[in-house]
C-alpha positions in Angstrom: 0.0 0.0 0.0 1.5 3.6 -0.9 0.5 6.4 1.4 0.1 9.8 -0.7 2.6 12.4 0.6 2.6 16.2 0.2 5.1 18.6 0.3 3.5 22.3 0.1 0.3 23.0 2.3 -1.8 26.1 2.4 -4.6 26.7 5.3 -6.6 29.3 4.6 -9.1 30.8 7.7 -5.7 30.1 10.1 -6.1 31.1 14.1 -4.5 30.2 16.7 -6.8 27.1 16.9 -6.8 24.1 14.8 -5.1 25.5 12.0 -1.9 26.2 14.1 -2.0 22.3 15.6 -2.3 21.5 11.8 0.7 24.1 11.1 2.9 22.1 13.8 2.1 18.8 12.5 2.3 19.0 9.4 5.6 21.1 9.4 6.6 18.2 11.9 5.8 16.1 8.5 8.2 18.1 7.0 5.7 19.6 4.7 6.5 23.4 4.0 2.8 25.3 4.9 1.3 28.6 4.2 -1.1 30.5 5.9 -3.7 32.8 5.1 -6.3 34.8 7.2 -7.9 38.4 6.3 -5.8 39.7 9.3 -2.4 38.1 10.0 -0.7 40.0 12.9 -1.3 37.4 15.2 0.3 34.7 13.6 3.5 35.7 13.7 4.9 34.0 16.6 3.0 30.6 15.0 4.9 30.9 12.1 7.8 31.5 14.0 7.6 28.4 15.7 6.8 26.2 12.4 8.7 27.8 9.8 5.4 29.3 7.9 4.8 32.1 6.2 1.8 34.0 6.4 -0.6 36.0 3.7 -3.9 38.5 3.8 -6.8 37.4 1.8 -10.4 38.0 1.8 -11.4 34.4 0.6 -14.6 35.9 -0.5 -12.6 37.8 -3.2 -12.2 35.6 -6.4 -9.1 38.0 -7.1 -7.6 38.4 -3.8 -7.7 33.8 -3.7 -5.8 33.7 -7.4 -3.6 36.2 -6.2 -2.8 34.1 -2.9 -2.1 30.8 -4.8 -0.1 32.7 -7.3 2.2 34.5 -4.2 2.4 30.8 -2.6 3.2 28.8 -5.3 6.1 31.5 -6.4 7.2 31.8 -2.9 7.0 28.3 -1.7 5.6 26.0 -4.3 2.5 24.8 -5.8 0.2 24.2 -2.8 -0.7 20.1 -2.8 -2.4 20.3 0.2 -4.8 22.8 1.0 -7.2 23.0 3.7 -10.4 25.6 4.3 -10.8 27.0 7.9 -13.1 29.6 7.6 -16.2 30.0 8.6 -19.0 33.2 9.4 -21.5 33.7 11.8 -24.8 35.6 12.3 -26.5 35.0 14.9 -30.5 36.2 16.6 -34.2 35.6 15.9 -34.7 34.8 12.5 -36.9 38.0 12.0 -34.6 40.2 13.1 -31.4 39.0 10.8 -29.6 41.6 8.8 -29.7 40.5 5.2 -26.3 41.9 4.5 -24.5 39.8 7.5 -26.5 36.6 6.2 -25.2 36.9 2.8 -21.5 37.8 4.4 -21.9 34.7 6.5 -23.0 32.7 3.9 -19.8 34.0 1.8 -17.1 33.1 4.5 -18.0 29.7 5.1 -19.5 28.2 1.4 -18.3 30.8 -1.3 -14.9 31.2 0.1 -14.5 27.4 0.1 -15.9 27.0 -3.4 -13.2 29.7 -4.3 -10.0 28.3 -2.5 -10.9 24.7 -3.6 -11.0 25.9 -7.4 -7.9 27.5 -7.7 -6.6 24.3 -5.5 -8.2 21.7 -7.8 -6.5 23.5 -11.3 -3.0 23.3 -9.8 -3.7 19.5 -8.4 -5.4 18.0 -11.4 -2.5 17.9 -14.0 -0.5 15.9 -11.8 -3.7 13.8 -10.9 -2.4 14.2 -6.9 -3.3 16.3 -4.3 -5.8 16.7 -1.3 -8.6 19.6 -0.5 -9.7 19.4 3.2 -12.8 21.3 4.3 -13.9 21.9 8.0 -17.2 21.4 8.9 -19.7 21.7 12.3 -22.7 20.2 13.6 -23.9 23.1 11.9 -22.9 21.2 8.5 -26.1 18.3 9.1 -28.1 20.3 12.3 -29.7 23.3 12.0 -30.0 25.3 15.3 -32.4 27.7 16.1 -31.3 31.4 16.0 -28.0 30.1 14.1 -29.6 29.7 10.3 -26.7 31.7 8.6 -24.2 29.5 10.2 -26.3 26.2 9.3 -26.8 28.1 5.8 -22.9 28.5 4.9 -21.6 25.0 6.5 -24.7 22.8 4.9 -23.6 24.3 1.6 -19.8 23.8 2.3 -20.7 19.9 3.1 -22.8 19.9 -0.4 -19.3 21.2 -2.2 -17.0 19.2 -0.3 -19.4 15.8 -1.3 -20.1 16.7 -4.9 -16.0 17.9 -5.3 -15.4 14.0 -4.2 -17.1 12.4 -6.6 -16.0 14.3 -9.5 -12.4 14.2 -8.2 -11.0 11.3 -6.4 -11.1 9.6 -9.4 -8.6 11.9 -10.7 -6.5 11.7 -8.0 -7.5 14.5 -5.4 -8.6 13.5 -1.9 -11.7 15.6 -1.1 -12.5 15.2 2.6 -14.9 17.2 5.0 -15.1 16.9 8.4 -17.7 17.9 11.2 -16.5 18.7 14.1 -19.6 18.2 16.5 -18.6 20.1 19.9 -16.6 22.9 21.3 -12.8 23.4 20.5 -10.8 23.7 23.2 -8.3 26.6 23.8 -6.7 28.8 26.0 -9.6 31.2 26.7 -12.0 28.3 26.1 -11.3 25.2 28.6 -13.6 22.6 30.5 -14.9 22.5 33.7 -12.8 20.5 36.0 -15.3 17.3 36.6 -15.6 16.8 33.0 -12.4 16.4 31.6 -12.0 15.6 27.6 -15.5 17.3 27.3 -13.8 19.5 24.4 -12.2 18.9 21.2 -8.7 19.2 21.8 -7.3 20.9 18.6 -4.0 18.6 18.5 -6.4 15.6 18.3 -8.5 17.1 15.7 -5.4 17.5 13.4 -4.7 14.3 14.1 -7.3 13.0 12.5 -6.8 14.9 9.5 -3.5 13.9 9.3 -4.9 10.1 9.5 -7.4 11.1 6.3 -4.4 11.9 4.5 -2.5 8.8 4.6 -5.5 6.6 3.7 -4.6 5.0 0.5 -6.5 5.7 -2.5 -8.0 2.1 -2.1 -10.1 3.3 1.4 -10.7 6.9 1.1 -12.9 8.6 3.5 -15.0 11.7 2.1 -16.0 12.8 5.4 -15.2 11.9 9.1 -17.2 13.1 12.3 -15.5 14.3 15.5 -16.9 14.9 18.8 -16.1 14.6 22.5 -17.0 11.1 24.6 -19.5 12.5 26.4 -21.1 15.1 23.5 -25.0 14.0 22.9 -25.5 14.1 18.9 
């Protein structure tokens, strides 16, 4: 069995959450990364610590994506590895929604994905190798009340990420979308004391990534759900 290996990844949406435990493994991996985030002054000490380089872009911004795959692939290399982080929420009584913050919402977490994974897919397909990871929420297959922009952009980001599978993989691109069902933990964010492991932990979560990506092509997953022990779903 061959296990696919990549050597240029590119998370777009990075924090200091997930997407910095996926910037330390992978750069672990020896895989050179790139991030991206519409504000990046607060990833400098992360890609201090893993070697990465960091970019601005709107992800909403057709222009502003081809311009970031063009900097990293001239900077770096051609991006084989790319995984969207990014998500946007409006929140409140249904009535009372703002239009234009729905449509924002909606923009952050489906179009922006549509938009990274595009330029992603025309740089992996010649080569017939490459992986496009998207992250997903309970919101992606529950719809809560008072959350129907969020449930809106992430249903619509699972709908991409399974129709992008089945015209891909078999050309060689690992489409994968996974929900993460529960609370990420984090320094501002922790559990109470008698419930320990009640939260995600973010180094777990890329873990399991990382596991998705060395699946050979004979058992790929398209989509993998993560929650806590003890979270009801």
């Amino acid at each position: 069995m061959e296990h696919p290996t990549y050597k240029v990844a590119l998370i777009v949406g990075a924090g200091e959450g997930l997407s910095a435990s996926l910037a330390r493994l992978l750069s672990a991996q020896g895989i050179r990364v790139a991030l991206a985030a519409r504000k990046i002054e607060k990833l400098g000490a992360l890609c201090n610590e893993t070697g990465a380089k960091a970019y601005a872009c709107n992800a909403t911004e057709p222009e502003e994506v081809e311009r970031l795959f063009g900097l990293v692939e001239r900077e770096i290399g051609t991006p084989d590895l790319v995984v969207y982080n990014a998500s946007g929420r409006a929140r409140g009584p249904f009535v009372d929604l703002v239009p234009a913050d729905v449509a924002n919402a909606i923009a952050v977490s489906a179009y922006g994905g549509f938009l990274v994974a595009q330029q992603a897919a025309k740089r992996m397909l010649p080569n017939q190798h490459g992986a496009i990871l998207f992250t997903g929420a309970s919101a992606s297959v529950k719809g809560y009340a008072q959350s129907a922009p969020f449930a809106m952009g992430k249903f619509a980001l699972r709908g991409l990420a399974q129709s992008m599978a089945r015209e891909l993989s078999p050309q060689g691109i690992h489409v994968a979308h996974f929900v993460i069902d529960g609370g990420i933990r984090s320094a501002a964010r922790t559990e109470a004391p008698d419930k320990p492991d009640s939260m995600l932990d973010p180094d777990a979560i890329a873990e399991s990534y990382w596991n998705v990506l060395q699946q050979p092509r004979s058992a790929w997953s398209w989509e993998l759900e993560l929650r806590p022990w003890v979270e009801k779903f």
